[in-house]
MARZANU-215738 format. One record per residue: residue in one letter; x, y, z of N, C-alpha, C in turn. Coordinates in pm, whole numbers. Layout:
// residues N
> a|X|Y|Z|X|Y|Z|X|Y|Z
...
// end
This chain:
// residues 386
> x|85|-121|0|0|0|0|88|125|0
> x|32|180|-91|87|331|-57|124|406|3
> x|214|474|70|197|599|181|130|718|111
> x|56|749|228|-21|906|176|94|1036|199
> x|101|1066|115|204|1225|111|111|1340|136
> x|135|1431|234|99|1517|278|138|1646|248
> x|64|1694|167|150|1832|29|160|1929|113
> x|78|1969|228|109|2053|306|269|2047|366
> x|350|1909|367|423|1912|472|585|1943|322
> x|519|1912|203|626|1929|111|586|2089|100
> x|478|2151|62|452|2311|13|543|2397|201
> x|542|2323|311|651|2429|358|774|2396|375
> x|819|2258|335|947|2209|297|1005|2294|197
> x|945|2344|95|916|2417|-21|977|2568|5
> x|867|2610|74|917|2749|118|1049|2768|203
> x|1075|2678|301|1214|2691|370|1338|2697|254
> x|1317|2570|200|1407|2564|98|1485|2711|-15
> x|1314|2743|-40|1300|2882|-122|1416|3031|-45
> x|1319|2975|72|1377|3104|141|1533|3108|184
> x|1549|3006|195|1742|2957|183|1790|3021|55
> x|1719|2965|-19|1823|3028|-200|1792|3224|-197
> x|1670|3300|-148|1673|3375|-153|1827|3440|-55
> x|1779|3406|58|1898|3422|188|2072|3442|102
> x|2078|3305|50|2215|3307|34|2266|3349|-120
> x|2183|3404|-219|2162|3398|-331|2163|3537|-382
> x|2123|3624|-351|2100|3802|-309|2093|3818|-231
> x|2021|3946|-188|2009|4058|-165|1896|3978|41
> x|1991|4033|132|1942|4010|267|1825|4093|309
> x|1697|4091|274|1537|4143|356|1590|4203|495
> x|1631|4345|541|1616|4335|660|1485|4424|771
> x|1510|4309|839|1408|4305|956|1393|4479|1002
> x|1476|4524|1025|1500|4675|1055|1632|4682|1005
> x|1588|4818|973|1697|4975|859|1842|4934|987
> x|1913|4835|886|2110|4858|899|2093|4721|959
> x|1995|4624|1023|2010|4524|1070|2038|4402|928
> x|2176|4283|1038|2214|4255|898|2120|4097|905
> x|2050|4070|952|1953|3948|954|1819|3981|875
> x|1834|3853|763|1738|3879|660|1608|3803|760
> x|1490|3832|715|1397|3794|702|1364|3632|722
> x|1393|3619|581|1365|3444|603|1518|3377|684
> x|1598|3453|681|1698|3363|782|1621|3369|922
> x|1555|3433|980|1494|3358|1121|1420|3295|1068
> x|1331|3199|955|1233|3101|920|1287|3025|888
> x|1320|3033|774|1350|2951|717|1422|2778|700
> x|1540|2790|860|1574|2688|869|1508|2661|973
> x|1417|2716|1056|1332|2658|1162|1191|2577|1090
> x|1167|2644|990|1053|2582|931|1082|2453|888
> x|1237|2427|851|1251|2293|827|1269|2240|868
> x|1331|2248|998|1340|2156|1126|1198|2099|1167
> x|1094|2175|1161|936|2170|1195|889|2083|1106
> x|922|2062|967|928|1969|916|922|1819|931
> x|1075|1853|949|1181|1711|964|1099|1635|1132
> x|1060|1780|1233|974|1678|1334|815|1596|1302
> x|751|1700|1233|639|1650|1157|637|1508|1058
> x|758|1503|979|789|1365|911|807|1248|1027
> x|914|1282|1109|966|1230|1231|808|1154|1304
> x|748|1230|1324|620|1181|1350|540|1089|1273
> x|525|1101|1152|445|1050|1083|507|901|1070
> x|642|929|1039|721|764|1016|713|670|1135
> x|675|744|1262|682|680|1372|586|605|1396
> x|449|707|1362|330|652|1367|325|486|1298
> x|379|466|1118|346|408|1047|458|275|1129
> x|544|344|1182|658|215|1182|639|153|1367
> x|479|212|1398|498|170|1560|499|0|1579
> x|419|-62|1469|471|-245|1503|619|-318|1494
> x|695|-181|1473|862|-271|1442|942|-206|1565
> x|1053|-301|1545|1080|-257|1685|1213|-95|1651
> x|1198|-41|1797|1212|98|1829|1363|103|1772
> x|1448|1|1758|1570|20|1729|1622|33|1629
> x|1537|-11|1511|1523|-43|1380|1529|144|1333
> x|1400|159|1382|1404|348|1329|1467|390|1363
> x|1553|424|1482|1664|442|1559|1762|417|1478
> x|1821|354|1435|1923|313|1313|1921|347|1184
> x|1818|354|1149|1804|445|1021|1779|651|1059
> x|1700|670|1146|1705|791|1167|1859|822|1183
> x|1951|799|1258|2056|783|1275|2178|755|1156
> x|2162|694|1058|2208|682|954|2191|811|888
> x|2077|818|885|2018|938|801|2087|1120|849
> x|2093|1125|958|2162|1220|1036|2276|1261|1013
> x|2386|1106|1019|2518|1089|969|2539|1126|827
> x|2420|1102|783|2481|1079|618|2461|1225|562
> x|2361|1296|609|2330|1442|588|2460|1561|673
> x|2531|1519|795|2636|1586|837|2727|1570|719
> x|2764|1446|679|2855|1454|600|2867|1511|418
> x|2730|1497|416|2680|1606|298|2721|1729|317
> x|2676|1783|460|2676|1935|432|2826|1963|493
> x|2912|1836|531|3088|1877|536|3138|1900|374
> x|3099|1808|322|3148|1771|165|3097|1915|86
> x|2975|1956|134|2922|2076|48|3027|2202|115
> x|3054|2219|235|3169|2319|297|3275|2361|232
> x|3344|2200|192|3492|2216|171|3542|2317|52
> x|3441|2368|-13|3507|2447|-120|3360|2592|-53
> x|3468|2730|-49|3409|2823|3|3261|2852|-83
> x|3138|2859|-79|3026|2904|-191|2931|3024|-123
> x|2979|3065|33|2931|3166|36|2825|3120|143
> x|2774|3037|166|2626|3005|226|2706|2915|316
> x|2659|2956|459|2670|2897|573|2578|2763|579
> x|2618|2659|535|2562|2519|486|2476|2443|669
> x|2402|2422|633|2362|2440|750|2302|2271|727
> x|2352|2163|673|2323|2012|724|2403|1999|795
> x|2503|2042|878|2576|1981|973|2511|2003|1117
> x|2437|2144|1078|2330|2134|1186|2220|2110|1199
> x|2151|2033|1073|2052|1982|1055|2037|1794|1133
> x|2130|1778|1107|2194|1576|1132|2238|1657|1251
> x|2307|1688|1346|2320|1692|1445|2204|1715|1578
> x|2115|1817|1514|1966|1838|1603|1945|1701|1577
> x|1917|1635|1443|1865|1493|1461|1940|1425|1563
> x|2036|1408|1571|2137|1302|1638|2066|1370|1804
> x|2060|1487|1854|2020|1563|1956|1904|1486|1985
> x|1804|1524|1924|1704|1464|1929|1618|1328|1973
> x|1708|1224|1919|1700|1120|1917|1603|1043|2057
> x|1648|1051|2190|1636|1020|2322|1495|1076|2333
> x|1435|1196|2240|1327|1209|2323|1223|1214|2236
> x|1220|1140|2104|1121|1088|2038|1032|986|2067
> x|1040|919|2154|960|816|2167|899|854|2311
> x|923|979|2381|892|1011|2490|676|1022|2522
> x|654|997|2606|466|1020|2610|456|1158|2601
> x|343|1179|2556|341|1316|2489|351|1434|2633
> x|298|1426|2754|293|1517|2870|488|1505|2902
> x|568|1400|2887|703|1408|2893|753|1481|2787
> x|723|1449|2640|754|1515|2569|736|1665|2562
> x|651|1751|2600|588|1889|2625|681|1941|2727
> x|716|1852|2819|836|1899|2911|964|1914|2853
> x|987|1815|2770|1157|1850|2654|1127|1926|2652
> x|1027|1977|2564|1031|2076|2467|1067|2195|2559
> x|975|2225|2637|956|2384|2744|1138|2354|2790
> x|1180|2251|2805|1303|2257|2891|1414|2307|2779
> x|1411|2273|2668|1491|2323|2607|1496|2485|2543
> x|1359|2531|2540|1360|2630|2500|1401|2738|2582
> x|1379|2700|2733|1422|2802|2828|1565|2746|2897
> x|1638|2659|2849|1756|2623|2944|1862|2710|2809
> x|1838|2686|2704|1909|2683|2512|2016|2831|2574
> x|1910|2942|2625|1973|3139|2651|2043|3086|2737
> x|2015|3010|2811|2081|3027|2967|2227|2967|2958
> x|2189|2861|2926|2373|2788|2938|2454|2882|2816
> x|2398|2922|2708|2489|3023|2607|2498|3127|2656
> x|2456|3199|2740|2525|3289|2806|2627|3284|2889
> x|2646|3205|2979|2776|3209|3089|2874|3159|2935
> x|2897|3064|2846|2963|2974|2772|3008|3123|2663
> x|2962|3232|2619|2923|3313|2516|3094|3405|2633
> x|3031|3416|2763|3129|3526|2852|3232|3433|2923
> x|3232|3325|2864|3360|3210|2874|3463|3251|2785
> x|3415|3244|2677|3502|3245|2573|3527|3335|2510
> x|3488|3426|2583|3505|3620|2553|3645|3667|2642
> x|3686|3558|2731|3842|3592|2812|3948|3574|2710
> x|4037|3560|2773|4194|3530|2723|4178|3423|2640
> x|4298|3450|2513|4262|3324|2453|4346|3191|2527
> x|4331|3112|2502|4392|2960|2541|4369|2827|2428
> x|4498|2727|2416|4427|2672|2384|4327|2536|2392
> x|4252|2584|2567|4174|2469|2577|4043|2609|2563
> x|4050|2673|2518|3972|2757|2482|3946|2751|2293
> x|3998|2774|2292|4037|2712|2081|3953|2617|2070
> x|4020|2500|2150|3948|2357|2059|3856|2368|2159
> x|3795|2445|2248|3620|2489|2265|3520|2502|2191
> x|3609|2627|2125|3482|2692|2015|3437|2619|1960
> x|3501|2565|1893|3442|2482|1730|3288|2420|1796
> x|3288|2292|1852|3204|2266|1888|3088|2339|1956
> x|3123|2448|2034|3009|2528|2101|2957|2602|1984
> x|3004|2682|1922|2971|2745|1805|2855|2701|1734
> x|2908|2534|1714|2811|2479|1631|2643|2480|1749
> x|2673|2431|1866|2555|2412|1948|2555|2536|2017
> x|2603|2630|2015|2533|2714|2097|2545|2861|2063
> x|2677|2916|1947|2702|3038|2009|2655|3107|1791
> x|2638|2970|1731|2670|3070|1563|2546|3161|1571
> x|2570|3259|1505|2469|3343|1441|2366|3310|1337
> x|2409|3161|1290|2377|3136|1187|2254|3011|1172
> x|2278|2967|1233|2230|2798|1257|2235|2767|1424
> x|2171|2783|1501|2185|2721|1644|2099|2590|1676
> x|2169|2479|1678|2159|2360|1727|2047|2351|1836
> x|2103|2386|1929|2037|2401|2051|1911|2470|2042
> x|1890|2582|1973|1764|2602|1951|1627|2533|1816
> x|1755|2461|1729|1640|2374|1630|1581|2269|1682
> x|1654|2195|1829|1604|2010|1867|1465|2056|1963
> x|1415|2177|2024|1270|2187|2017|1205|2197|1938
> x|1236|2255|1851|1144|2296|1708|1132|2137|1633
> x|1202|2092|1646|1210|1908|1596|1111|1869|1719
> x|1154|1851|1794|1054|1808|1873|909|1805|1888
> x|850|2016|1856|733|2081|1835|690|1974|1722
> x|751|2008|1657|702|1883|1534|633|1746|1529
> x|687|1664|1624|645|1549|1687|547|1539|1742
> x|577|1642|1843|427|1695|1894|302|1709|1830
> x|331|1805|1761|209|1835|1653|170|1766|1518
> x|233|1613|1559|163|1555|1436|100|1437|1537
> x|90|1436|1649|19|1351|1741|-75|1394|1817
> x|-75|1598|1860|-240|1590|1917|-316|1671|1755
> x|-274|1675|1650|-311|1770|1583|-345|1724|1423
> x|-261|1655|1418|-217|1647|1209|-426|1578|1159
> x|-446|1652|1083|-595|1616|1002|-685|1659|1076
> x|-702|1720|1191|-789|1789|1269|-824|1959|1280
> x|-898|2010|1284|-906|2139|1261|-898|2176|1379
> x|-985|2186|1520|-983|2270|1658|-852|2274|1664
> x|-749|2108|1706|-643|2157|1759|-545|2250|1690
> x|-557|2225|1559|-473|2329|1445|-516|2464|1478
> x|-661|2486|1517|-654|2632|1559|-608|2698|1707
> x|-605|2562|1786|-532|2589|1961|-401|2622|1953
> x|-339|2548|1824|-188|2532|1805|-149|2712|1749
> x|-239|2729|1670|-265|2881|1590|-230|2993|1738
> x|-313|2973|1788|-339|3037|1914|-253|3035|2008
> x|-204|2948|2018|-62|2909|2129|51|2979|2052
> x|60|3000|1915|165|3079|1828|151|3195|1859
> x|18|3239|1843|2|3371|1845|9|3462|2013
> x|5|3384|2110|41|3393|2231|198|3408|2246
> x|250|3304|2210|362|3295|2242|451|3430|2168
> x|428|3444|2047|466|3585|1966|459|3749|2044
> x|290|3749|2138|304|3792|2232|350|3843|2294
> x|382|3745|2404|477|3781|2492|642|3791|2459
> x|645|3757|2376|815|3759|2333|815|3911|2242
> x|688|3963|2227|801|4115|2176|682|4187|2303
> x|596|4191|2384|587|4286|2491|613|4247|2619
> x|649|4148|2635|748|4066|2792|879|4063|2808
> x|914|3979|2725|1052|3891|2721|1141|4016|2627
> x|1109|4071|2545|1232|4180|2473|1235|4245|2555
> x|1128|4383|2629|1155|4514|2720|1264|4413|2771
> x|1252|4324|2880|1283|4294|2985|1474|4237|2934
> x|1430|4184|2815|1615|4151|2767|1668|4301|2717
> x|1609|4426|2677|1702|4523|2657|1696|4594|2785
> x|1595|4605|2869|1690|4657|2976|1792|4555|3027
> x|1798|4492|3060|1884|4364|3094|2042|4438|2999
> x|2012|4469|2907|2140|4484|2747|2159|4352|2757
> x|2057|4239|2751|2137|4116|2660|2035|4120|2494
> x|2109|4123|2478|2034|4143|2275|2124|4033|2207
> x|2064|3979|2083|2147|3920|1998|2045|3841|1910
> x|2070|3722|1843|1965|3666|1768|1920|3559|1840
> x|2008|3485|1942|1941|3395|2020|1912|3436|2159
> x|1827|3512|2135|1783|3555|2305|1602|3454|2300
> x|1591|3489|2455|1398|3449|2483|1289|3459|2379
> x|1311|3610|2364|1255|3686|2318|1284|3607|2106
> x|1370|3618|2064|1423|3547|1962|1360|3417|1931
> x|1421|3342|2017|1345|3187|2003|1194|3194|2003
> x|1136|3242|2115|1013|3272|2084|939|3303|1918
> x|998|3444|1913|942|3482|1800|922|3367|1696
> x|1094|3301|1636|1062|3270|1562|998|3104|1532
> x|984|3050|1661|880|2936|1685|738|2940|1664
> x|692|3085|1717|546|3106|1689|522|3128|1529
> x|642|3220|1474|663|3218|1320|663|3076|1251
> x|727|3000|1296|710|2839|1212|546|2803|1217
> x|536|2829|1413|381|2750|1396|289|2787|1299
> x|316|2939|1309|221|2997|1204|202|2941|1061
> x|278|2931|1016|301|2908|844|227|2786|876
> x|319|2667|970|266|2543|923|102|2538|948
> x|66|2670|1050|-78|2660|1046|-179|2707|936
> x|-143|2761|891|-183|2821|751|-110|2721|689
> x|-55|2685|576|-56|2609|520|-140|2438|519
> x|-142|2402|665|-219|2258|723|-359|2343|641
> x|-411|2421|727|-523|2465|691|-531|2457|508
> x|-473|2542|411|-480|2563|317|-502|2403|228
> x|-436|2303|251|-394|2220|178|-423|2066|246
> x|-454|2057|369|-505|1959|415|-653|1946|494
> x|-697|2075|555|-845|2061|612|-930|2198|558
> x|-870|2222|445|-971|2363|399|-1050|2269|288
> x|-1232|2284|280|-1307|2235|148|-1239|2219|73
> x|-1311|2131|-46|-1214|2071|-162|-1181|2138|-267
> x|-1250|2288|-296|-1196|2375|-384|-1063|2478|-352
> x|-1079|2469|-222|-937|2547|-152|-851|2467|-156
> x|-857|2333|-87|-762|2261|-133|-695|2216|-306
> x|-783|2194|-379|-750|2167|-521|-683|2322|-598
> x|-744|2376|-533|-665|2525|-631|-514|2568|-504
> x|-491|2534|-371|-359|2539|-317|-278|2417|-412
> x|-315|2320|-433|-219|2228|-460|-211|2301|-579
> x|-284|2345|-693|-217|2377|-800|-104|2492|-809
> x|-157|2585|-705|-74|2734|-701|44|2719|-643
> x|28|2603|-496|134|2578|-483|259|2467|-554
> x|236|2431|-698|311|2367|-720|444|2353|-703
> x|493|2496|-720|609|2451|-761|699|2441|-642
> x|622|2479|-499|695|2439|-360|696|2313|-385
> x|574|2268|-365|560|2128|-363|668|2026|-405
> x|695|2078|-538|829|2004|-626|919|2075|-573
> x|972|2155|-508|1081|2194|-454|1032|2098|-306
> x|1013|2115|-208|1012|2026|-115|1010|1909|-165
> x|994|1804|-241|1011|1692|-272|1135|1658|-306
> x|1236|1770|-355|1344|1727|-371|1456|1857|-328
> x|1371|1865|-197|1469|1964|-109|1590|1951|-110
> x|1681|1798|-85|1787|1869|-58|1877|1856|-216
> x|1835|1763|-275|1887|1833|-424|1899|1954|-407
> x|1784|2001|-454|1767|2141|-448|1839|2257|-410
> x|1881|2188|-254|1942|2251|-178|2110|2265|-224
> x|2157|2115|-257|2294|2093|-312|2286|2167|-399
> x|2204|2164|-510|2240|2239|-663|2227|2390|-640
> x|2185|2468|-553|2219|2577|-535|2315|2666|-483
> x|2418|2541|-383|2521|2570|-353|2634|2544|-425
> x|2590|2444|-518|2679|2420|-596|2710|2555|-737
> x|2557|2630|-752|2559|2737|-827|2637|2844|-780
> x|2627|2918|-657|2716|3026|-615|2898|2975|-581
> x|2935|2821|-589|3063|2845|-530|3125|2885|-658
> x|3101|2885|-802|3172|2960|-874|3164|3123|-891
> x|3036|3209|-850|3056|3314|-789|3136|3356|-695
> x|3145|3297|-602|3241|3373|-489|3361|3331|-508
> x|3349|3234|-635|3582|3175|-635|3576|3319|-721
> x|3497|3357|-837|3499|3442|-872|3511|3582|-841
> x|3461|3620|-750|3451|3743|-675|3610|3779|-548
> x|3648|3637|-477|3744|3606|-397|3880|3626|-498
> x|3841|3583|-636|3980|3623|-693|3999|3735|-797
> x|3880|3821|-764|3925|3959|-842|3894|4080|-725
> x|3927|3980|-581|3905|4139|-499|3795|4119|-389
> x|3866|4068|-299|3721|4038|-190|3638|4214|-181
> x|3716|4314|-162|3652|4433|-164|3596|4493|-254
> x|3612|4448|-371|3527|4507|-536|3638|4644|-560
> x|3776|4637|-513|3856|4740|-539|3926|4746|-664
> x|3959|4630|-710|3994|4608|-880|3877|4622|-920
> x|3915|4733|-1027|3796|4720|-1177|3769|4526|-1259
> x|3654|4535|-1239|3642|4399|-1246|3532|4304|-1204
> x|3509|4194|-1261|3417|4113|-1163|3311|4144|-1041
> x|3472|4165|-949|3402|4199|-813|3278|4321|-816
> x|3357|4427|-899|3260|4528|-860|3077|4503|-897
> x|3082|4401|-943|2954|4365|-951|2896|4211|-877
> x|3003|4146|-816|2950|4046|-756|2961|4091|-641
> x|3059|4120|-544|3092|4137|-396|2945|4181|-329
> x|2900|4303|-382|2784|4351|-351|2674|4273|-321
> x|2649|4122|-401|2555|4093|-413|2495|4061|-289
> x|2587|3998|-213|2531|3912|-75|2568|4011|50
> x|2574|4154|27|2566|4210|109|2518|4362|123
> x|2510|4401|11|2390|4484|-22|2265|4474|-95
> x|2150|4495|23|2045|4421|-106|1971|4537|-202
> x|2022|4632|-219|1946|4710|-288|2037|4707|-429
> x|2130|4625|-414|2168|4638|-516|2121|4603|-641
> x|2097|4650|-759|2027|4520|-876|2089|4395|-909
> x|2224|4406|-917|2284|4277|-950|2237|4153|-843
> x|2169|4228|-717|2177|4097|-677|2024|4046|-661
> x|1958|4077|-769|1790|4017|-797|1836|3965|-939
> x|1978|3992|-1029|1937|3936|-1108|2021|3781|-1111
> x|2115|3782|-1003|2163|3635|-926|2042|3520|-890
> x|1977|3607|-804|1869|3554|-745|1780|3490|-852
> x|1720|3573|-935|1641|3541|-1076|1693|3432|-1158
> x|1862|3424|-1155|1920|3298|-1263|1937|3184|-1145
> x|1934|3227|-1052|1926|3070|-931|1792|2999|-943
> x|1697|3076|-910|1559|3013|-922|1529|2999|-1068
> x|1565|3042|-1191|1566|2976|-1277|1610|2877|-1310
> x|1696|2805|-1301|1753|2694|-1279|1712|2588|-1171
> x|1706|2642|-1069|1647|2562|-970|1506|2521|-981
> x|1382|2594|-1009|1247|2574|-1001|1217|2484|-1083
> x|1267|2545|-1262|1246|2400|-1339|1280|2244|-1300
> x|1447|2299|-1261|1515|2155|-1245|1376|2019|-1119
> x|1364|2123|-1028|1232|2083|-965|1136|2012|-1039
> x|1065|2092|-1085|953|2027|-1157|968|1932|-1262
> x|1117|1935|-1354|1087|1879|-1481|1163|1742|-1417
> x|1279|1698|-1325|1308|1621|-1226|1191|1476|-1169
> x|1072|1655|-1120|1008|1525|-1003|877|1474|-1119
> x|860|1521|-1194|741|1477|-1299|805|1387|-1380
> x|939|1400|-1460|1007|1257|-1471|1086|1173|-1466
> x|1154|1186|-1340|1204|1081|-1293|1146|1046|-1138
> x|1102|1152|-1061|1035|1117|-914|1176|1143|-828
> x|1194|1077|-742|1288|1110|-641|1431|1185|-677
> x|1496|1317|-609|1601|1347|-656|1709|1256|-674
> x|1831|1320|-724|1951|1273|-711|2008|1249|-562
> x|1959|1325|-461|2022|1339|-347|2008|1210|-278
> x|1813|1257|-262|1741|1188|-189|1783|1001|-226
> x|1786|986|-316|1843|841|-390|1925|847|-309
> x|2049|898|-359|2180|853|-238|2150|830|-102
> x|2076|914|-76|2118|917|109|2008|770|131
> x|1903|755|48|1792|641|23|1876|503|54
> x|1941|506|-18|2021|335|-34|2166|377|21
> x|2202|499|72|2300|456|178|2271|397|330
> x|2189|507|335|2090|493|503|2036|352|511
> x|2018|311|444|1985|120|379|1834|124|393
> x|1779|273|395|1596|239|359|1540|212|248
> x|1637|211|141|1591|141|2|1675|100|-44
> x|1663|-13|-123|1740|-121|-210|1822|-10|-329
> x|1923|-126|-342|2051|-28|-464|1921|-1|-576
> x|1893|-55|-616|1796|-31|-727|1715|94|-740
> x|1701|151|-618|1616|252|-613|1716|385|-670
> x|1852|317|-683|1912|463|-809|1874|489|-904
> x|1784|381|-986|1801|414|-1096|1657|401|-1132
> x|1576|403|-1041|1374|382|-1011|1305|525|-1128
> x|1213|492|-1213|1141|617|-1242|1047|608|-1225
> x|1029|717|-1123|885|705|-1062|808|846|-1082
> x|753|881|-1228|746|1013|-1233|600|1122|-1119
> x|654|1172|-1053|509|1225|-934|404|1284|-1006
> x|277|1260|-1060|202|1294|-1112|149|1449|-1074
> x|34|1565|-1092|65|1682|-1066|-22|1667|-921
> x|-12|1753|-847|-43|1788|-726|-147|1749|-683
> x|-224|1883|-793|-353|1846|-784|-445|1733|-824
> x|-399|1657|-851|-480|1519|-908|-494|1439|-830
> x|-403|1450|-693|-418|1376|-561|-529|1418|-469
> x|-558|1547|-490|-651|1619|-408|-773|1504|-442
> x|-834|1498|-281|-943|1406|-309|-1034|1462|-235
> x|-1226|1509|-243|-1334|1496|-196|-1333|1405|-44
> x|-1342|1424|92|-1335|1340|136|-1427|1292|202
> x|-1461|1193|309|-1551|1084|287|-1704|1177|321
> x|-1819|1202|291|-1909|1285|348|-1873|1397|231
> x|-1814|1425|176|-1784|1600|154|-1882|1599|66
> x|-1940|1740|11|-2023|1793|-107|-1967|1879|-160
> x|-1934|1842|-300|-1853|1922|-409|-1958|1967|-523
> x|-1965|2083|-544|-2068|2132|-635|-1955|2169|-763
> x|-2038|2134|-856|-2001|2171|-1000|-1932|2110|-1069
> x|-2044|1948|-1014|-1997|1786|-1095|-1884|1756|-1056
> x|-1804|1815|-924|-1683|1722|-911|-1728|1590|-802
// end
């Protein structure tokens, strides 16, 4: 039998993805005039973590008659095999802070408290979100002393879990978690999708009229503060709540016209991390380019039209980067998952992780369009002969 695919959970796989190539591709959205944090960089990789817990869930559900060690070993595989993707994608500079090393590591994080009962699990979660500021602060004014070097071979590792600007560990393994959560009191139901709505919109709340006053008088500011995590958790819930809504419990004409509009997420989340590879693989010849006529755009040359791109966004050159990335990328999407079905990536990591047979390299399984899955469901009344 089939597994049912849940287009809602690829259309915001979709958008994270999207919002990555915008992020690292042009021109940075900022939040406020001189601030250098774009927009979708607080979403974007949280939305996919929200994801990856939402899948996390669903596989759990389907795989609860086998035993616990079995998924455990493949989740785990899967973790490993994605760190070492996004090392392999590192090793040559492309500009974009590659962020599977902290994607497989929250997994690897994670792990211990997936199978937890859901009132234990609700406790991870709250525990991590409020312990995540606390221990990075004393660790943040650790390593702000003298240098040393049992201070050196510190960083690296804290960086990754606690201190980057870029990707924080420590704050994605709740948002994995939230995920889990919410595909066990919530996934195909409408009330709790709107409690969950509501608990976002609370939590958003208090994190810009509680928790910020109280961190700038304090002067602790930065991107991972209370106030921070907050925000941008209630921001994930949101989308995924709107979107659930749009594409899984809205009537059958809302649903059939999201799946069409949203296509081309859809095919981008289906073969996210392709996706993801082939876009990093597009800018590292920009920046070898840009790195060797002038990191400053001071030679006449090249630079003076690339350097700019990823750090001024008003610049034009860097919408028309952006414009030849998603050109390349969106088709490759669609014309990919319509005929052949699973990426290039996804294959590999498929029959390394050992969840599918060697054969599945070379499988064509072309995904038919979106909307043709959309189904009337049991009881429903569809007017105008459908």
């Amino acid at each position: 039998m089939q597994s049912v695919r849940y287009l809602s959970l690829d259309a915001l796989r979709g958008f994270a993805i999207l919002g990555m190539i915008v992020d690292h591709s042009a021109a940075y959205f900022p939040i406020d005039p001189g601030d250098d944090e774009g927009i979708f960089e607080v979403l974007d990789a949280r939305v996919f973590v929200l994801v990856m817990g939402l899948s996390a869930g669903i596989t759990l559900a389907r795989a609860a008659q086998r035993p616990r060690i079995a998924y455990v070993k493949t989740w785990l595989r899967r973790a490993v095999l994605i760190i070492l993707l996004g090392v392999l994608l590192s090793l040559h500079f492309s500009g974009v802070p590659v962020v599977l090393e902290n994607l497989g590591l929250t997994m690897v994080l994670a792990t211990p408290f997936l199978f937890l009962r859901t009132r234990w699990l609700v406790t991870a979660i709250v525990a991590w979100l409020v312990v995540g500021p606390i221990v990075r602060l004393p660790i943040e004014l650790l390593l702000a002393g003298p240098d040393s070097p049992a201070v050196w071979m510190a960083y690296s590792p804290l960086q990754l879990l606690l201190l980057s600007e870029d990707y924080l560990v420590l704050g994605y393994v709740p948002v994995l978690l939230l995920g889990v959560l919410l595909h066990r009191i919530q996934f195909g139901r409408l009330a709790p999708t709107f409690v969950m709505l509501g608990a976002g919109l609370v939590l958003a709340v208090i994190s810009l009229t509680v928790l910020r006053p109280l961190e700038t008088a304090a002067g602790w500011t930065g991107f991972w503060t209370w106030s921070a995590a907050g925000l941008a958790t209630a921001a994930a819930v949101g989308l995924w709540g709107v979107t659930t809504l749009a594409f899984d419990l809205a009537p059958f004409r809302v649903r059939l016209w999201a799946a069409k509009l949203g296509r081309p997420l859809i095919d981008i989340g289906m073969l996210s991390l392709s996706v993801y590879t082939l876009h990093v693989l597009l800018l590292t010849p920009l920046w070898v380019a840009a790195l060797h006529f002038g990191w400053q755009g001071i030679e006449v040359g090249v630079s003076d039209r690339l350097y700019p791109l990823w750090r001024d966004w008003e610049s034009p050159y860097a919408w028309w980067i952006l414009i030849g990335v998603l050109v390349v990328c969106v088709p490759f999407a669609l014309i990919w998952n319509r005929t052949l079905g699973p990426g290039p990536v996804e294959r590999l990591l498929g029959v390394a992780s050992l969840r599918h047979p060697p054969s599945y390299l070379t499988v064509v399984a072309p995904v038919p369009p979106a909307s043709s899955t959309v189904e009337p469901r049991p009881g429903e009344v569809v007017s105008g002969g459908q």
